[in-house]
C-alpha positions in Angstrom: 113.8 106.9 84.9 112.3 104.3 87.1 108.7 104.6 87.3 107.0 102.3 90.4 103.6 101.2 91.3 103.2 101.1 95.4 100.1 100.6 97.1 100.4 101.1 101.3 99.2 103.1 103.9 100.1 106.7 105.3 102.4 106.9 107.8 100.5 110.0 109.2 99.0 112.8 107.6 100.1 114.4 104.2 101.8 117.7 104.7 102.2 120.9 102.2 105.1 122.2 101.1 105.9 125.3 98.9 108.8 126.1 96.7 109.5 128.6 94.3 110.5 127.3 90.4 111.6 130.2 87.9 109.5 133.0 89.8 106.3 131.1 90.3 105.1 129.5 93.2 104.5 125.8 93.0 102.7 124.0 96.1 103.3 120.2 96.6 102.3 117.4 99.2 104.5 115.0 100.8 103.7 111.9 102.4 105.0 108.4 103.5 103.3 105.2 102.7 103.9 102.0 104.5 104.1 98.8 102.1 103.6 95.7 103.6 104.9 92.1 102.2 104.3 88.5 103.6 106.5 86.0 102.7 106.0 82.4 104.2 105.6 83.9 108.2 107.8 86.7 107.3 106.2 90.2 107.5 108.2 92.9 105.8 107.5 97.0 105.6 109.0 99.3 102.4 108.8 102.8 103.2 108.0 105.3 100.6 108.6 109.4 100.5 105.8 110.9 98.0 105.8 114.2 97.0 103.3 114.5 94.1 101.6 118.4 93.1 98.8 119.6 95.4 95.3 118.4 94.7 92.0 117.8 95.9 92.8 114.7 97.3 95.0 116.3 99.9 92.6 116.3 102.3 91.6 113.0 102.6 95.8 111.8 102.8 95.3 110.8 106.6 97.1 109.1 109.0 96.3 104.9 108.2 94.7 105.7 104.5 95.4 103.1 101.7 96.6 105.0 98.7 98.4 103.7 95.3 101.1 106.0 94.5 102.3 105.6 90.5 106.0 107.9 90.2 109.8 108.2 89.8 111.9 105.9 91.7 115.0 107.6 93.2 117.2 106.5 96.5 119.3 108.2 98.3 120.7 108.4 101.4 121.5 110.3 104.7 123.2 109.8 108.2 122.2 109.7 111.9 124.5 111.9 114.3 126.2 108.2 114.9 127.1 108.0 111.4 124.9 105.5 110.9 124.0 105.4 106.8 120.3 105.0 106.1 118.4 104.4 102.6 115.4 106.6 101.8 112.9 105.5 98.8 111.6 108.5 97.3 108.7 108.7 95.0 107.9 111.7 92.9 104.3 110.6 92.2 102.6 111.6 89.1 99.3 109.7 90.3 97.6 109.2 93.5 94.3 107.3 94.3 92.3 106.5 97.5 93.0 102.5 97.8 90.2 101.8 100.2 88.9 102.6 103.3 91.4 104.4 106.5 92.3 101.4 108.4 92.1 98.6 105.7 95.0 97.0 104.4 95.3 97.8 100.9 94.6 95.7 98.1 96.4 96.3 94.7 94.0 95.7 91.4 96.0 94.3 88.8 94.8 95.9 85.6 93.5 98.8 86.6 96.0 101.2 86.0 
């Protein structure tokens, strides 16, 4: 198991989702976070899938809103009608916390998880 730290902000608005495991009902939110790096003048964007159980912090996953995401680490991939191979990072989050305020570029705290 890979277990990664990401800190970004939603792509747009957190969905629900609900799937049945052994006869019961489980309900689960999904997401996308936006990281963003700077290197030297270089700007670069990591893209993260979350799904994470439903809580009450689902309402406040909105479009632009910094969140750190703690979870499992899995790629994998998938293909455009052109064939075209594409990587997907998926996070199966086991921890998710309001990073700031909708619109501010997040700001990881070393130490605090």
């Amino acid at each position: 198991m890979i277990i990664t730290f990401a800190t970004g902000n939603l792509t747009k608005d957190a969905t629900t989702q609900v799937i049945t495991r052994n006869g019961q009902k489980v309900e689960f939110i999904s997401f996308t976070i936006a990281c963003n790096e700077t290197i030297g003048e270089t700007r670069e964007t990591t893209y993260f899938n979350v799904t994470a159980s439903k809580s009450g912090i689902f309402p406040y996953l909105k479009k632009g809103q910094p969140v750190s995401v703690v979870g499992s680490f899995r790629q994998s991939e998938s293909r455009n009608q052109e064939g075209k191979a594409f990587q997907h990072n998926n996070l199966s989050a086991f921890r998710v916390e309001l990073a700031g305020k909708k619109g501010q570029e997040p700001q990881a705290q070393p130490g605090e998880w």
